[in-house]
N, C-alpha and C positions, 0 to 999 in steps of 0.2 A: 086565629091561630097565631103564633109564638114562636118565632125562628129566634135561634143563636148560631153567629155567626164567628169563628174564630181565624185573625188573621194570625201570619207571621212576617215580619218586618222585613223588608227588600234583603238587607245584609244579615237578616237574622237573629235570633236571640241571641243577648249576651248570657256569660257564664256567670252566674252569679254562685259567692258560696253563703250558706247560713251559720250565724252563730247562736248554739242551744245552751241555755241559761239555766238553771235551778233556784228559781228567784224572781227578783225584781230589779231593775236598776231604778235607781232614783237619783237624780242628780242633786247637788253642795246648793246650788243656787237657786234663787227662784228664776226658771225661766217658764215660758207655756211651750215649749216643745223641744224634743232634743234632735230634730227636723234637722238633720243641715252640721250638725255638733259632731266633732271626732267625737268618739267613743273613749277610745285607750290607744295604747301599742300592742297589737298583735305581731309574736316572733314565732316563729317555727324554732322546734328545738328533735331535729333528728329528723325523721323520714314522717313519723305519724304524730309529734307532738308538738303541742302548741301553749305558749303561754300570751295572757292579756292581763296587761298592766293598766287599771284602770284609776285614777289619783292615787293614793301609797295604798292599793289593796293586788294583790298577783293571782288570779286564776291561774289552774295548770289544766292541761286537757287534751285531748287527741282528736286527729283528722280521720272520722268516718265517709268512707264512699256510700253512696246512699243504694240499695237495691234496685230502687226505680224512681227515676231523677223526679221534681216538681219543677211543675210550671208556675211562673210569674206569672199573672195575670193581669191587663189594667182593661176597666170597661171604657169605651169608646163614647164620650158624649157626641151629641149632635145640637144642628142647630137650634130645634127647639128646647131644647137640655131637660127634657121626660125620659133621656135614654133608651128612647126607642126610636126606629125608624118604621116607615110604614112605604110597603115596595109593594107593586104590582106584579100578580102572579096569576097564574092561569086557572087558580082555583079563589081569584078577588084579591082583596089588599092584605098583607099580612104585615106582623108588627116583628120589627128583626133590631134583637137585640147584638151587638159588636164588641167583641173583646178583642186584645193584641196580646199575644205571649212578647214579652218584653225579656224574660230571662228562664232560664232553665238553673237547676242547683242539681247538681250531681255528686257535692261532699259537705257536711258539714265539721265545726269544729266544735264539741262538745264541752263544756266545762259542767262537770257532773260535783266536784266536791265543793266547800269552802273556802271563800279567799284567804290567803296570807295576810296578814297585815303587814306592811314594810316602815322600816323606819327611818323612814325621810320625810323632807318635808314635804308639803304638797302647797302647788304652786297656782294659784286661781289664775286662769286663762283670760277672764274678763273684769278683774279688780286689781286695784295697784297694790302692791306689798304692804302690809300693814294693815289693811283694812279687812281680813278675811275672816 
């Protein structure tokens, strides 16, 4: 038998919000992941809208409250990294898999149309001027 065990962190999950795309991003440069990389500048513009400025392109968009929130999830490895643990129980050894709610999302901000194109320049974050 197959246990799933779901914890929740001493201080709790953080709030996290998502952003919903119609698309793809791709980024200017070769990198192998955008892991770790600002995105854009996200502004609130009113009580429900939102703009993201992503190199000279402008999504426009609104902050939806979600109906019923999502949980983050992250699986818990162990020592032997099978991702399972094996616990003694009253009916033999069972194999107990471990998750942690890391965040909950209770809004997202939606960009449903097509970017703007802006015209400025764009400025590479990781190459010296000249060379983009």
């Amino acid at each position: 038998a197959k246990q799933c065990v779901v914890r929740i962190p001493g201080d709790g999950p953080k709030e996290w919000t998502m952003l919903d795309f119609q698309g793809t991003v791709i980024p200017r440069e070769e990198v192998m992941s955008l892991d770790g990389l600002p995105l854009g500048n996200l502004a609130r513009k009113g009580e429900k809208g939102a703009t993201l400025t992503i190199g000279n392109q402008r999504l426009d968009g609104k902050m939806i409250e979600l109906k019923q929130p999502l949980a983050v999830v992250r699986k818990k490895r162990n020592e032997t990294m099978d991702d399972t643990a094996v616990i003694e129980g009253p009916e033999g050894d069972q194999k107990v898999v471990e998750f942690e709610i890391v965040g909950l999302v209770n809004k997202k901000f939606s960009f449903t149309h097509r970017p703007t194109v802006l015209t400025q320049t764009w400025t590479s974050p990781t190459k010296p001027l000249g060379t983009q």
